[in-house]
C-alpha positions in Angstrom: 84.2 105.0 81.5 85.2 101.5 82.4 82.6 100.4 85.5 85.4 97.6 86.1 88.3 98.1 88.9 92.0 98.1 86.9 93.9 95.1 88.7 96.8 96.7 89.6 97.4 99.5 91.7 99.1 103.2 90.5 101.9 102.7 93.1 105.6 101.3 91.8 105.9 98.8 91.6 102.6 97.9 90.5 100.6 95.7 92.9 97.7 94.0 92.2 94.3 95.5 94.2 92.5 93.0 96.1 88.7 94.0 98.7 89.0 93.8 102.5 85.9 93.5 104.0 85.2 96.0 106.8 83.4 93.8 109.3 85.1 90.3 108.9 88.5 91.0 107.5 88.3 88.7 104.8 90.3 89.8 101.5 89.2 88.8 98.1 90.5 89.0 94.8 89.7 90.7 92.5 88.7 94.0 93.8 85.2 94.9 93.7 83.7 97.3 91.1 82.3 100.4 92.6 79.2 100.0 91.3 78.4 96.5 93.1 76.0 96.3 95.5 78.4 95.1 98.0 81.1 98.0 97.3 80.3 100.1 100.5 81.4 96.9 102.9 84.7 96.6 101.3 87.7 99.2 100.8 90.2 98.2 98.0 93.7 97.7 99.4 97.3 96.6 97.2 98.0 92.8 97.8 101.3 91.8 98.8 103.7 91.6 95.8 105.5 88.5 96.4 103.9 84.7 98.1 104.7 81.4 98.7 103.8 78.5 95.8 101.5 76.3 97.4 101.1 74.1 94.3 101.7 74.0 90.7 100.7 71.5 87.5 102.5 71.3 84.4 100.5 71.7 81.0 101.4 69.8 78.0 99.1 71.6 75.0 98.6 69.2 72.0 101.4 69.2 69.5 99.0 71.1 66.8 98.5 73.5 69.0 102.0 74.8 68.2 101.9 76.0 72.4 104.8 75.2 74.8 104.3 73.4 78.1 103.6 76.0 80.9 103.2 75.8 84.8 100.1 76.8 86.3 100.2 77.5 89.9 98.5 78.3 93.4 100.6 81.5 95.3 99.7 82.0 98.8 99.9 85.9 99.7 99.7 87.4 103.2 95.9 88.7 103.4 95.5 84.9 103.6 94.8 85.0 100.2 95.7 82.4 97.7 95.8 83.4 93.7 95.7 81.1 90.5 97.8 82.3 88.1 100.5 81.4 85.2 104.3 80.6 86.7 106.7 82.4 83.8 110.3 80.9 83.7 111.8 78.1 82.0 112.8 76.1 85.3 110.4 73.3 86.9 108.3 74.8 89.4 109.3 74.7 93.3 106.5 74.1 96.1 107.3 76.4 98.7 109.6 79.0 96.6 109.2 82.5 96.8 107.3 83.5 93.3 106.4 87.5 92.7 103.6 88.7 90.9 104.3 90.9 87.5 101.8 92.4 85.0 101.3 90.6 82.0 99.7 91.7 78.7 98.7 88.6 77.7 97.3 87.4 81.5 96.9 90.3 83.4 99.9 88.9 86.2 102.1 85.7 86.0 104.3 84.4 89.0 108.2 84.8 88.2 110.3 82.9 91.0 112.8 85.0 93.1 115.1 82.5 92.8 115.4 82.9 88.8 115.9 86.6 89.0 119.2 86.2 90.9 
């Protein structure tokens, strides 16, 4: 049995599971494991699948690394909640684009912008 939460939800599409704490409100990510001492003050809910890109940096691995550049980004979700996360897509970045989260083997979620899917 694996004691930890999965990150993503059963619904489709997937969303990722974030904790809402009863008396406050406050929503954190990732969920809570049910075995935490804190488990009975929070109820697991689905986050919101797509956010706003509150700010990004570029990464520029060492040449002998053999890696690509990659975006690394902030996504602010509804909740208020803001997630850290890999931006997936060949084009620069946009501050204040609409990005959706997707699973990711490699990751666990990466931001894909809305704009690049159409």
């Amino acid at each position: 049995m694996n004691p930890l939460p999965s990150l993503w939800g059963a619904d489709s599409p997937s969303r990722l599971l974030g904790s809402r704490h009863i008396a406050s409100g406050e929503l954190v990510f990732p969920a809570l494991p049910g075995h935490s001492p804190l488990a009975d003050q929070y109820q697991v809910e689905a986050l919101a699948g797509e956010g706003e890109l509150y700010s990004f940096t570029l990464i520029h691995p060492s040449p002998k690394s053999g890696l690509a550049p990659f975006a690394l980004g902030y996504l602010d979700l509804e909740g208020p909640l803001r997630l850290f996360g890999r931006i997936t897509g060949g084009e620069r970045p946009v501050i204040g684009g609409r990005y959706r989260i997707l699973p990711d083997d490699t990751y666990g979620y990466v931001f894909e912008s809305l704009e690049a899917r159409q």
